[in-house]
N, C-alpha and C positions, 0 to 999 in steps of 0.2 A: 395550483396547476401552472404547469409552466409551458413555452411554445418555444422550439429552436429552428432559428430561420436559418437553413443551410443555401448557401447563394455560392455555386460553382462560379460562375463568371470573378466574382471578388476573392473568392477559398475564404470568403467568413463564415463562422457559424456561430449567431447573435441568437443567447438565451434569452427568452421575456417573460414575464409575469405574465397570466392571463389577463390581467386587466392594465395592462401599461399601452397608452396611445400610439407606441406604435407598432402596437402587436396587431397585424393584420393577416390573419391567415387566409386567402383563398387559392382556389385551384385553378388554373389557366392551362393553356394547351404545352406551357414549357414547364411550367411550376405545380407544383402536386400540394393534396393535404393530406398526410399520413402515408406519403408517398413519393420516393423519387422521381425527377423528370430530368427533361435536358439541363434545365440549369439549376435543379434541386428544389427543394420542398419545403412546407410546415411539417412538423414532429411535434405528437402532442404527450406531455412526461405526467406524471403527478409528481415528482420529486428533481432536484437538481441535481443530484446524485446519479437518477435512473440517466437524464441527460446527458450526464458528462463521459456516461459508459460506454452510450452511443457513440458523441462523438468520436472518441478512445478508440473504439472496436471499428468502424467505417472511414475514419477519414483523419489521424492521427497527425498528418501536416497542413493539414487547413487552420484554420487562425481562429481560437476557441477567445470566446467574445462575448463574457455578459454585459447586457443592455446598460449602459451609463444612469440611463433616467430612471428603471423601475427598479434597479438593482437587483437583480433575483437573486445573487452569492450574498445576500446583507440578512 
């Protein structure tokens, strides 16, 4: 299971393993989970594949970013 933290403010979009510490998904009144917001959202994938179609399809010049530390592309 993977989570992609899409953060408009930076145009990153950092793929995580579900279980990597700094995979923190919650919802806030700017930030969504499974859900757009003002400054973007958690996205939840089973695959890295499905993730990367997403970002592909939505947001092609934003800055596509797997996590350094849980390595989800390994």
């Amino acid at each position: 299971m993977f989570w992609l933290n899409v953060d408009h403010p930076t145009t990153i979009w950092k793929l995580h393993r579900a279980d990597c510490v700094y995979c923190k998904p919650s919802d806030s009144t700017r930030k969504g989970v499974n859900t757009m917001k003002e400054e973007g959202g958690w996205f939840k994938f089973k695959t890295y594949a499905e993730a990367h179609e997403f970002y592909k399809k939505t947001k092609p010049r934003a800055v596509w970013q797997p996590c350094k530390i849980c390595k989800p592309d390994a």
